[in-house]
KELOPA-711280 format. One record per atom (N, C-alpha, C, O): x, z, y. Coordinates in steps of 0.02 Angstrom, whole numbers, plus 50000, padded with zeros to 5 digits. Each point is the difference from the previous one (the first is absolute). Last residue first. Layout:
N
XZY...
//
This chain:
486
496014914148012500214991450021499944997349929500104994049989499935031250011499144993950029500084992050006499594995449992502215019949947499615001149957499214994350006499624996149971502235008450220500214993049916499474999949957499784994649981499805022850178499984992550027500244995549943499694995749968500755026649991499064997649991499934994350007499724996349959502555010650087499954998549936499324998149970499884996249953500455010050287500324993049981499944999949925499784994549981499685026450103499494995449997500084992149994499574996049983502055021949976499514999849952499504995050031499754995949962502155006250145500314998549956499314999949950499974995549959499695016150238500264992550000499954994549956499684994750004500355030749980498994997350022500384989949989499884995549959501505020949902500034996450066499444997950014499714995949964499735018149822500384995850033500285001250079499855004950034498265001649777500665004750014500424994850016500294998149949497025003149984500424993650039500705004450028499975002050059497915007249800500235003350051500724991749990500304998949947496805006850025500594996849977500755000950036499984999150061497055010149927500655001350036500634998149950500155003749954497525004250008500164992850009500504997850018500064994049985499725028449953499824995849934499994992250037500224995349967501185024450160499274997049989500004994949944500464996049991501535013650112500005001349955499145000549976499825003549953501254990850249500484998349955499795002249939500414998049958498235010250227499994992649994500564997149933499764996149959500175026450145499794999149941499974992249979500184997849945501705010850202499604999050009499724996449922500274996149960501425025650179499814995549938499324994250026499665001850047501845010350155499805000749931499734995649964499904994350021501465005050203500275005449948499295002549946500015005749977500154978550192499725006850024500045005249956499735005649996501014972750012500395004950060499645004449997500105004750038499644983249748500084999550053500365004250053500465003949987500524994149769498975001850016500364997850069500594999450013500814994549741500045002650079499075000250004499524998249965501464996549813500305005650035499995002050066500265005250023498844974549833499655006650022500325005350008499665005149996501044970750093499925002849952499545006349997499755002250052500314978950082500664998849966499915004749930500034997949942497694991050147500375006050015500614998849970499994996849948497534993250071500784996550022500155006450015499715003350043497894993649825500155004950063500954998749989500255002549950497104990249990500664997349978500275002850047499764999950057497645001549848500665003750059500584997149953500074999849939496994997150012500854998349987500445002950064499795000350058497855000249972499865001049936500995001049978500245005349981498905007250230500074991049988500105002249902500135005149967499615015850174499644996349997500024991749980499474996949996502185017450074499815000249934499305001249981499845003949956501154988150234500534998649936499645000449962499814995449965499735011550293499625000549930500094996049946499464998149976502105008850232499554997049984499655001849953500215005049971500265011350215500474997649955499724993049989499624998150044500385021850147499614994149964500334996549967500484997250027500075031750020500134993250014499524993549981499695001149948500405020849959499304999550076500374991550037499704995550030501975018749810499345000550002499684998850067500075002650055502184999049870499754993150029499415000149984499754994449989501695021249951500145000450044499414993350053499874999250059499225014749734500694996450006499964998750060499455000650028498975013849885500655002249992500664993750038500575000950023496934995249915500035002450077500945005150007500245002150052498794975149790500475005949997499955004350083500304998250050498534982349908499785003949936500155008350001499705005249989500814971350148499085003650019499925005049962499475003050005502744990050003499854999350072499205001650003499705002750046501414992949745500035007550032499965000450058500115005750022499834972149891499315001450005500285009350004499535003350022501894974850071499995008549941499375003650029499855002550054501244976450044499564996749934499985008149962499965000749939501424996950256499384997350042499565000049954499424999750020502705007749911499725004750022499034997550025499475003049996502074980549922499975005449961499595006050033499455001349974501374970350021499795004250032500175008449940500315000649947500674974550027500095005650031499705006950037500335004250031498334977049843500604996750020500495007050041499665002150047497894994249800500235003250051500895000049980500305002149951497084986150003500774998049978500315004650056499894998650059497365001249790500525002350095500765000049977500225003249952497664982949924500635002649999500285002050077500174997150051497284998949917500244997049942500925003749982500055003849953497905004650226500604994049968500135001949935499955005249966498265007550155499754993249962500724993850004499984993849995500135028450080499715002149944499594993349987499555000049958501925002350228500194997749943499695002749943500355000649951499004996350281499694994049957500745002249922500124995849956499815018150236499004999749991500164994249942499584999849955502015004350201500115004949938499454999049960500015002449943500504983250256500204997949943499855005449930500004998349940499985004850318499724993049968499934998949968499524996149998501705021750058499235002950025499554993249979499425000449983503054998250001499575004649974499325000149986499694999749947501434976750136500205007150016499445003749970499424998149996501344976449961499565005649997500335007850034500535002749985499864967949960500675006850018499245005850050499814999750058499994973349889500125005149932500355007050003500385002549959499354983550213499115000749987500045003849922499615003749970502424986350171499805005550028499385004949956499925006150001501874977649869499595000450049499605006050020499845004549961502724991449967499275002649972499495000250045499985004150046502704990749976499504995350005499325001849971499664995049988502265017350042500014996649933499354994850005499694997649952500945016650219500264994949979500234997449951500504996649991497595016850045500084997150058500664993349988499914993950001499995027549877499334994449970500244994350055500444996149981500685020050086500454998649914499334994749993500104993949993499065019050193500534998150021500544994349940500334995250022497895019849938499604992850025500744995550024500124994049989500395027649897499914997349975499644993850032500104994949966500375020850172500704997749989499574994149939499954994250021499095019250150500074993449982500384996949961500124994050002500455029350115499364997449973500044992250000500454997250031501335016349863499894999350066499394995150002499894995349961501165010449821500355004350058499834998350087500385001550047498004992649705500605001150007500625003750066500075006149991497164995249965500474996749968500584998150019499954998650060498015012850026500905002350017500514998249939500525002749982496924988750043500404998750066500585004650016500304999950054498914986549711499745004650052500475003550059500625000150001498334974149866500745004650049499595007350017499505001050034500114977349795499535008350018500675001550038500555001049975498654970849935500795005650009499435008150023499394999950009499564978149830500025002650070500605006550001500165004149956498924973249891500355004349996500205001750085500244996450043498404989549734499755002050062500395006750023499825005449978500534972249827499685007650019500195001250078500394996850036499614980949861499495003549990499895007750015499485003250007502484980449961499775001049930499335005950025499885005049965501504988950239500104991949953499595002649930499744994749981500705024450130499594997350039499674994049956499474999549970502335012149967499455001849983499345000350022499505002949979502714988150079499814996749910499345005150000499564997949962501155007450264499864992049978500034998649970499854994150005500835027549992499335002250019499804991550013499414999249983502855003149957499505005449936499244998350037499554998249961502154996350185500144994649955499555001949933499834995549961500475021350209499444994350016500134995549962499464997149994501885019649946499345000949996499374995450031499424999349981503004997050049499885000249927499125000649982499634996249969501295009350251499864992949996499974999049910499564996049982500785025650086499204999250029500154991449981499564997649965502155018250000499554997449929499584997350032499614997449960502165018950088500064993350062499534994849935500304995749967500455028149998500034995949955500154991650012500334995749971498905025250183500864998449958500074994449950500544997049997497335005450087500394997350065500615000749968500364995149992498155009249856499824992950026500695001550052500524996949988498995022749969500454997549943499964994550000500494998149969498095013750185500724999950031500534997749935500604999750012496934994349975500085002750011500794998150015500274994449996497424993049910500485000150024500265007850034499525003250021498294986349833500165004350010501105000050033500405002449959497334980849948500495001850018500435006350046500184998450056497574990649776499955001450093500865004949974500045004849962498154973449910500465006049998500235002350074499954996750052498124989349799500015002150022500745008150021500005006149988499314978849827499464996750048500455005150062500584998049990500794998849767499675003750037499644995050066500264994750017501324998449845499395001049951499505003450021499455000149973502924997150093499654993450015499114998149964499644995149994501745027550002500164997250072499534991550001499604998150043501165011749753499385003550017499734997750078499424998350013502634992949885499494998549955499355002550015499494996949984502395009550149499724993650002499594997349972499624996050028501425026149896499545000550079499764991650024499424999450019501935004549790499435001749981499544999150060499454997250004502744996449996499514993849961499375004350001499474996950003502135014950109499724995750027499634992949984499734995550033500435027249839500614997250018499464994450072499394999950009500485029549907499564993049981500584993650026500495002050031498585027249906500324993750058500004993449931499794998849943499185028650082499934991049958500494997850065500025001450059499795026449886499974996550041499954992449973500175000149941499925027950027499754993949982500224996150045500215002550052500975018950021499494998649984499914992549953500504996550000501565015350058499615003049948499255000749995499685003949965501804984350188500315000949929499735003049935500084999049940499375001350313499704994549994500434999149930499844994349983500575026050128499134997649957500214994649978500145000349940501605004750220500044999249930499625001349947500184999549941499695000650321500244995849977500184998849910500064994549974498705019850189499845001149930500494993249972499934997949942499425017950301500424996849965500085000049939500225005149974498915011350145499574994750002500504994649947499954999649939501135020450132499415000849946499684994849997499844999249941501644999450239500305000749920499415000049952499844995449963499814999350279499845004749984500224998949911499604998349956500314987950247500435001950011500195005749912500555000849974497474982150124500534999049935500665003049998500444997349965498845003450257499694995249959500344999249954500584997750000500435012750200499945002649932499514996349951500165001349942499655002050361500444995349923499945006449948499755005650006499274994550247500315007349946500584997349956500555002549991498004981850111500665002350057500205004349952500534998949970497664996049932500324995149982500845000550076500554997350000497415017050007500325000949932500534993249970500285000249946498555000550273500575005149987500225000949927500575001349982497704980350047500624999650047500685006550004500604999149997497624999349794500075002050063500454997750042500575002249988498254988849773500485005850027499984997350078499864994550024499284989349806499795009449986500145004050031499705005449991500784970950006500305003349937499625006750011500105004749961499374980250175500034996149948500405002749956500204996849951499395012750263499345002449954500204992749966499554996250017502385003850098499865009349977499354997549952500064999649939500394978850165500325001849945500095008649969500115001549941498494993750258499784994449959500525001649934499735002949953501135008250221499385001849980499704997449963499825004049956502134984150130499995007749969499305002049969499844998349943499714984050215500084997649925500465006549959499765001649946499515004350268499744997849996500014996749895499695001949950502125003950206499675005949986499324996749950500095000849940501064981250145500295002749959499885007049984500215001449944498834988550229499774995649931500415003849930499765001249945500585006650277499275001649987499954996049940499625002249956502444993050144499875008849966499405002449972499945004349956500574974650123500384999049950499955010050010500195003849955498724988550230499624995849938500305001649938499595000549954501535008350233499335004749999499584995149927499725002649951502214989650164500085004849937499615003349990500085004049954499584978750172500234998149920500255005349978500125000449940499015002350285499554997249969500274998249900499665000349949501855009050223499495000849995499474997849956499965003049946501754985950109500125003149943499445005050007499664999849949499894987950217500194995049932500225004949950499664999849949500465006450293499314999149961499884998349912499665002649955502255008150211499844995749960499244999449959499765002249947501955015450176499204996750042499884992749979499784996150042501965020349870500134992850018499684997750040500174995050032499215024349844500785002150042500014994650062499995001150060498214996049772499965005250077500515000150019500054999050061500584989949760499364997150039499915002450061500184997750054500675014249754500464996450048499664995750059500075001550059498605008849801500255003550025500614998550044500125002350055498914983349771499265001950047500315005250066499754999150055501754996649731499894993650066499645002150044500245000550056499675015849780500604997550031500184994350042500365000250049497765001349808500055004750047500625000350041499974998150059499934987849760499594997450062499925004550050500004998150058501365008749761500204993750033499554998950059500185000450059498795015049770500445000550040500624996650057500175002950052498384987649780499585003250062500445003850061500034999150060501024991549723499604994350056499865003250035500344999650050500275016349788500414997550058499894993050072500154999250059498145007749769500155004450034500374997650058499834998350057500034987649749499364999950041500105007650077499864998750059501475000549764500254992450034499445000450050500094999850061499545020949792500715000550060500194992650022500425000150045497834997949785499855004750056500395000250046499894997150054500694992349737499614996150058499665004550072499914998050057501215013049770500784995750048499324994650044500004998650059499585018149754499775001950070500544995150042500325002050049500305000049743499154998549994499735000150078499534996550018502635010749913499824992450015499474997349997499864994050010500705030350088500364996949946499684992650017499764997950052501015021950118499434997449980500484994749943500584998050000500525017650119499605003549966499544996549958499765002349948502044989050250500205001549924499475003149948500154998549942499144996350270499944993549945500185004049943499675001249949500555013350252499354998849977499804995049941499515000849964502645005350148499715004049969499184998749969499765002249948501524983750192500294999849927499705003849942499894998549942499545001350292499734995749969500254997349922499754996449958500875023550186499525001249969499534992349974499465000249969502585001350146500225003549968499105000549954500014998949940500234990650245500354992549961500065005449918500004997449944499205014050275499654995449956500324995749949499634997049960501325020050161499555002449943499764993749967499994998549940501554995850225500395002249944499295002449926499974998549940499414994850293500104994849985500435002149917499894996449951499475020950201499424998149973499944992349956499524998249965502495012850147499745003149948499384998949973499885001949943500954985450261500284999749922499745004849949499734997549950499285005350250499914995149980500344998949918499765000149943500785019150162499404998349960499484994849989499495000349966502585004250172500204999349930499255002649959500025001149940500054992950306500204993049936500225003349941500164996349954498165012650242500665002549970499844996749938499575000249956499994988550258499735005849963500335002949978500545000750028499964980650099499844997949949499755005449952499924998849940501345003350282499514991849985499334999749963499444998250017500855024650064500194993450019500524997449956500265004249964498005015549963500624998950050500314993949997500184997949946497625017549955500324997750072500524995850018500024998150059498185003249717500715000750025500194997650067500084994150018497745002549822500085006750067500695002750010500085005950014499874975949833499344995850037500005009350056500104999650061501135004449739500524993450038499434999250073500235001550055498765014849790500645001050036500424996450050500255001650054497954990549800499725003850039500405001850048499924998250059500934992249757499784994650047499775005050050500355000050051500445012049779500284998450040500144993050055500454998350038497855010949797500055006650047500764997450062500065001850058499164982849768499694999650033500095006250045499854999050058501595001649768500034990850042499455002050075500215000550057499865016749765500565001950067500054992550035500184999050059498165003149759499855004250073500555000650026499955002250058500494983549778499444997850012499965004650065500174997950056501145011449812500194994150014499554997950065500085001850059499265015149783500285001650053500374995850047500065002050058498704989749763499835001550031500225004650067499754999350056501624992549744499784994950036499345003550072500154998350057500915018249787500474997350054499474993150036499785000350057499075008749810500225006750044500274998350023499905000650060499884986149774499205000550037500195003650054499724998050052502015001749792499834993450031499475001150059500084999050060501055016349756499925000950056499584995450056499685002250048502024990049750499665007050026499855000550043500364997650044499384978349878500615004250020499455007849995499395001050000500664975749847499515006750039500355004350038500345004049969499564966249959500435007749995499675004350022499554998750041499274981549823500155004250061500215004249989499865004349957500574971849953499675007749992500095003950035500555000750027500374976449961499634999950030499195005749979499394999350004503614997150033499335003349958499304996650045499944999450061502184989150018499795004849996499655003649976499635001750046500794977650008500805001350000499895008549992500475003650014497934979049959500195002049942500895004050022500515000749966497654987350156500564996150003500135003049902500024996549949498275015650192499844994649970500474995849967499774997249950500905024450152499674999649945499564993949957499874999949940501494999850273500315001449954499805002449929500354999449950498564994650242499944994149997500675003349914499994997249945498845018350152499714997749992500194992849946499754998249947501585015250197499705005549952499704993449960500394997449960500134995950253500314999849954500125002749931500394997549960497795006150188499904993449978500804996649958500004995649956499725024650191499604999949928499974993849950499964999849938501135005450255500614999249947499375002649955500105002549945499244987050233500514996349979500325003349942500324996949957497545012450157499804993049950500764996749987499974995449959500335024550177499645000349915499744995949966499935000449939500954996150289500605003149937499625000349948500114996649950498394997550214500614994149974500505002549960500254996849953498245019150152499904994849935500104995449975499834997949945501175014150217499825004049982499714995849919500254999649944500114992850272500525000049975499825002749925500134996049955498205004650177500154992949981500614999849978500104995149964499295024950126499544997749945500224994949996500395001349954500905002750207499795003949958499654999449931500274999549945499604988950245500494999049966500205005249967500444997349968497445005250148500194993249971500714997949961499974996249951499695025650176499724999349936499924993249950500074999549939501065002150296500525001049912499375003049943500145000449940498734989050259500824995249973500325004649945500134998249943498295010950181499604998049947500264995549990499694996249963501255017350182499935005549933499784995549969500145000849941501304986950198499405001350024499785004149936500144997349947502305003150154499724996549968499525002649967500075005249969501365000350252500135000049944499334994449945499774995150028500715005150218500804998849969499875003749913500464999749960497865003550234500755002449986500554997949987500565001850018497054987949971500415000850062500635002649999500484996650019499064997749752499614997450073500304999350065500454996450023499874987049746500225006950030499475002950083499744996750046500564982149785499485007949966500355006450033500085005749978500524969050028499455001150017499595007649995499425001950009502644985149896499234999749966499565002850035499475001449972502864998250091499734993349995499384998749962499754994549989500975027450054499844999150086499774988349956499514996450012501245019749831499395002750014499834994850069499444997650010502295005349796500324994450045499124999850025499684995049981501145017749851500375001050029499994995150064500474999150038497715004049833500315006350007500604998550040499995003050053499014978849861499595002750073500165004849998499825001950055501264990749757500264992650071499545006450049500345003650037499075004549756500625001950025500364994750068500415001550043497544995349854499715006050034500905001250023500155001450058499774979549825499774999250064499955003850032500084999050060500665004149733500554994950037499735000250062500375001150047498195006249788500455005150010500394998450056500045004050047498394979049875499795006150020500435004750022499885002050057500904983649814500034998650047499695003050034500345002150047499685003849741500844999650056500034996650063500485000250037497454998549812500055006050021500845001950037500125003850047499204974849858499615002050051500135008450038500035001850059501284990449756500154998150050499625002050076500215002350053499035004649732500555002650016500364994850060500255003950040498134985449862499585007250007500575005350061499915001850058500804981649786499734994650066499545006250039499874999050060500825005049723500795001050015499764997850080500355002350045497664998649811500525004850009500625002150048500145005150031498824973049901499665004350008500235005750060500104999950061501054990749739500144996650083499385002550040500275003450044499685005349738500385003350040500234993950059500295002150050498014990949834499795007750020500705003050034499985002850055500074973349836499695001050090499795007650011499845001650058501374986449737500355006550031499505000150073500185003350049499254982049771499685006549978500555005250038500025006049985499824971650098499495001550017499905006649967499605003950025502694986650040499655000349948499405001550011500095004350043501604989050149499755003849982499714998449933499894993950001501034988950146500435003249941499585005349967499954999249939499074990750260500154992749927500575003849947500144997449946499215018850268499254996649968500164995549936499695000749948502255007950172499595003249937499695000049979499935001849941500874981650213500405001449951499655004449937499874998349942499085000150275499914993349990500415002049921499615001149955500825016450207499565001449979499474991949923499645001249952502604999250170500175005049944499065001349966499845000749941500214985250258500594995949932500065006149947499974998349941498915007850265499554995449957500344997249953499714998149950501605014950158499405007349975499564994449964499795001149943501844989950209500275003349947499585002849963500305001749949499114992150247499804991349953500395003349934499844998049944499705020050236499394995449962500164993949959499604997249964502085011150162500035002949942499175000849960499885001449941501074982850226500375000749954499855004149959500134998749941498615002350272500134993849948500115000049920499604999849953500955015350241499455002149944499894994649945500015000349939501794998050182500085003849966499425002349961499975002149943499624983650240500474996249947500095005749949499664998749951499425007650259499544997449939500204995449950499614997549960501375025950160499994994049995499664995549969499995000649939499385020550175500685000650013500124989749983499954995650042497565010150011500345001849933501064999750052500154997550054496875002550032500865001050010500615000049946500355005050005496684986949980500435005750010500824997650022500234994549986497824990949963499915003950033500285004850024499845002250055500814982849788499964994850052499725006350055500304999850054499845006349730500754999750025499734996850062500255003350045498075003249834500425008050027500644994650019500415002950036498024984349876499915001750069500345005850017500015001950058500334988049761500314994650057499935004550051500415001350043498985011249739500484998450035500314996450059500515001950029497064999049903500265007550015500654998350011500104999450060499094981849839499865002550065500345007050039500425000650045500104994149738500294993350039499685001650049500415001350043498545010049790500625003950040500634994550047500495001950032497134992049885500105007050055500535002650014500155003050051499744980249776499994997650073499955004750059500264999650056500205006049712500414995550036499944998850077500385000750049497885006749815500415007350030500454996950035500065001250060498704983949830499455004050073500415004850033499975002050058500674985149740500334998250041499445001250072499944996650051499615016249759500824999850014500264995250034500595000750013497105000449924500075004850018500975000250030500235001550055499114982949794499824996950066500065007050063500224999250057500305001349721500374995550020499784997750055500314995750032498295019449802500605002450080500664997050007500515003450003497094992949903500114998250069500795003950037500255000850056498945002149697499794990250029500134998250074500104994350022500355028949889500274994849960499824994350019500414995550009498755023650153499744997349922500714996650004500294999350054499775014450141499565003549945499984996949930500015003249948501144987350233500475003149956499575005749940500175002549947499004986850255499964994549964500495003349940499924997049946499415016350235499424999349970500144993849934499614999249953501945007950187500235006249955499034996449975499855001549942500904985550195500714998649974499545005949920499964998749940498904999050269499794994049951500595002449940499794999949942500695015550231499344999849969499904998249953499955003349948501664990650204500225003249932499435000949965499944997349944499744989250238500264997549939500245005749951500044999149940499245009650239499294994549988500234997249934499675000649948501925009650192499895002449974499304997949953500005002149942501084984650210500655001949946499515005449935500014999149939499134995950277499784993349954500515001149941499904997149946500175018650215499185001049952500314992949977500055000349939501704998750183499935006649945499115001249981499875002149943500394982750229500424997749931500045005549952499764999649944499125005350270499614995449952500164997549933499654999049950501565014450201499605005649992499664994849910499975001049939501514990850243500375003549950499565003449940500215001449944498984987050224499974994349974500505001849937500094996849948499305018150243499494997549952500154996149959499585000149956502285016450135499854993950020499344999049973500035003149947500395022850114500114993749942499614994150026499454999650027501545022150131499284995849983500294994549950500444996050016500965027450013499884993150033499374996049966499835000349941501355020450002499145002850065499974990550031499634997750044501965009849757499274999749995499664998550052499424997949998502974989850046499735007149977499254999549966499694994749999501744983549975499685004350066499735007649970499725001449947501304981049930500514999150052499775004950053500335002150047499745002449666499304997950062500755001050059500505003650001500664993449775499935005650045499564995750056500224995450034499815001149702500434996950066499705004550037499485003049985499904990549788500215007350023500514997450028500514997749975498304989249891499575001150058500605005350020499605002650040500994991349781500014991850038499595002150072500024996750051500045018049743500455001350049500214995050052500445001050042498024997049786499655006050080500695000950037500065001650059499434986249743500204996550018500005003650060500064996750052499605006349682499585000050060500445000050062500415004449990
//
């Protein structure tokens, strides 16, 4: 997100009258984000939604440069055309199953820059406009930078937290520190007790600057603190989070800046992103704080990784699942975060057109904290070329598998564990699961039965009388169906 392209220092104080025609371009900047975040709602429209944002932010930018004072506009130049070549590069190199931690890692920028800016107007107050009469700087200037510094540290080194647990450069189980809740919250009240502080500090220029910094040190310190706790089940939550957070952080620089424009986009990219959080909390059950808390599937006892040895179980080869697969009226696909390691989704559409071509009738079930960041699975469908009209969400789709024929579940696990309606003990009770086991056949892609999900427990599905168990490379197995069907 691109906010630091706005963060140029306004040429005229607040109390100066805004150009109209400054006023007009930024709503028209903002008008487009709107469209941008309304067209990014569906799969069918958010290629068009994305070049709505484009264009708002091609506005919003010309006009902060052509309107404002900049030191040099070659230098700015230059390092907008640097940012579009590195940014142009990762878009055609990136992997589509690493976009959670780019994501992530793009999260963390936003938020350094945030930081970068509140620190440029700390030390350098009189060219931003935010000083008063005195000579010192306006209480509702360092609450603005302040706070805005503030959550730019914690969306940067949360989001490095973050981007290090998706990558794999890092457990992606949650560590528990001692104490945590106590420290992170005392945290929390000395940040804000010492914005309070900084914002009623007498003394010229600049207040008293070492609680600026110290409020800039907690934060970067408690955004670490807060990821390390949370495990990987909850990783679409904290992407969705840190987004929000990001946007807040812009929204605040903004004021610093008397920038309308970020204004307005970080207020959209915080509210949407609080907003879809929530949407992903009540899609697993749990609480915005209980998911800050972390530990999901933290809890040893839950953890049954080695049931799955000493229960029953059928598996089966990929002659068997094809043979049934092309015999069946009716099948509904089940994808999860073992599709994305596996990188299986174009295999699988090459599976879901022989079974098109021979008559059966085959729809995808995304549920919505499938894999590490929201969208992720429409995102893997998407370019694997799967049309939009076959790709179901939850609430669409649960209703019809007590009249399929075969539910084919491709990496999922936690999203498919009927102890989510059974077991009020397990951690993932009350969550919306699918209904699996309801379909007459289950073919369920797993490497093996020694591992359980992130949420650290067993799931009965593996060991149901309809239920075939497919112990492979999701990859490697559905290409072998594919030969099977061809």
């Amino acid at each position: 997100m691109p906010f630091l392209a706005l963060a140029t220092p306004a040429a005229a104080s607040s109390g100066e009258a805004v150009n109209p025609w400054v006023a007009l371009a930024y709503l028209v900047a903002g008008v487009f984000f709107i469209l941008a975040l309304r067209g990014l709602s569906s799969p069918a429209t958010s290629r068009r939604g994305n070049r709505f944002g484009m264009a708002g932010m091609l506005i919003a930018v010309a006009t902060t440069l052509v309107t404002h004072e900049v030191a040099n506009i070659v230098e700015i130049g230059i390092a907008i055309a640097l940012g579009g070549i590195v940014g142009f590069v990762i878009a055609q190199r990136i992997a589509m199953t690493a976009m959670p931690q780019l994501v992530a890692a793009f999260h963390s920028l936003v938020g350094l820059a945030a930081v970068l800016v509140a620190v440029a107007a700390f030390m350098n107050p009189d060219a931003f406009g935010i000083l008063d009469a005195t000579g010192n700087i306006l209480a509702v200037s360092r609450v603005e930078m302040a706070l805005g510094a503030a959550i730019g540290a914690i969306t940067f080194s949360g989001s490095v937290i973050a981007f290090a647990k998706l990558n794999g450069n890092m457990s992606g189980k949650p560590i528990m520190l001692p104490g945590r809740h106590v420290i992170n919250l005392g945290t929390l009240v000395a940040i804000l007790g010492g914005t309070a502080a900084y914002a009623m500090a007498p003394v010229a220029p600049a207040g008293e600057g070492w609680l600026f910094w110290a409020i800039v040190i907690a934060a970067f310190t408690i955004g670490f603190l807060l990821i390390i706790p949370i495990g990987g089940a909850d990783m679409p939550v904290v992407v969705s989070m840190l987004n929000s957070y990001s946007g807040w952080a812009a929204a605040a620089m903004g004021f610093t800046l008397h920038n309308t424009a970020m204004i307005i986009t970080g207020a959209l990219v915080g509210s949407s992103g609080a907003i879809l959080s929530y949407i992903m909390c009540r899609a697993m059950n749990r609480s915005f704080i209980s998911v800050i808390a972390g530990g999901f599937g933290a809890d040893d006892a839950a953890i049954s990784a080695g049931d799955g040895e000493q229960r029953p179980y059928k598996t089966g080869s990929a002659e068997d699942a094809a043979f049934m697969l092309e015999q069946a009226e009716k099948v509904i696909i089940i994808p999860g975060y073992g599709m994305a390691v596996a990188q299986a989704q174009h295999a699988l559409r090459e599976m879901t057109d022989l079974l098109e071509e021979k008559g059966v009738e085959v729809k995808f079930a995304i549920h919505p904290v499938a894999g590490r960041m929201p969208g992720h699975m429409n995102v893997l469908l998407a370019e694997a070329n799967v049309a939009y009209d076959k790709v179901f969400e939850l609430e669409d789709i649960n209703s019809e598998f007590a009249q399929t024929d075969i539910a084919f579940i491709i990496g999922a696990n936690d999203v498919v564990n009927p102890a989510a309606k059974t077991d009020k003990s397990s951690p993932i009770y009350g969550m919306p699961v699918f209904d699996v086991d309801k379909a007459k056949q289950v073919f369920f892609i797993k490497r093996s039965m020694g591992g359980v999900g992130y949420a650290g427990v067993d799931n009965d599905v593996f060991y149901m009388n309809q239920t075939v168990m497919l112990l492979a490379d999701a990859k490697k197995m559905v290409e072998e169906i594919v030969k099977a069907l061809d």
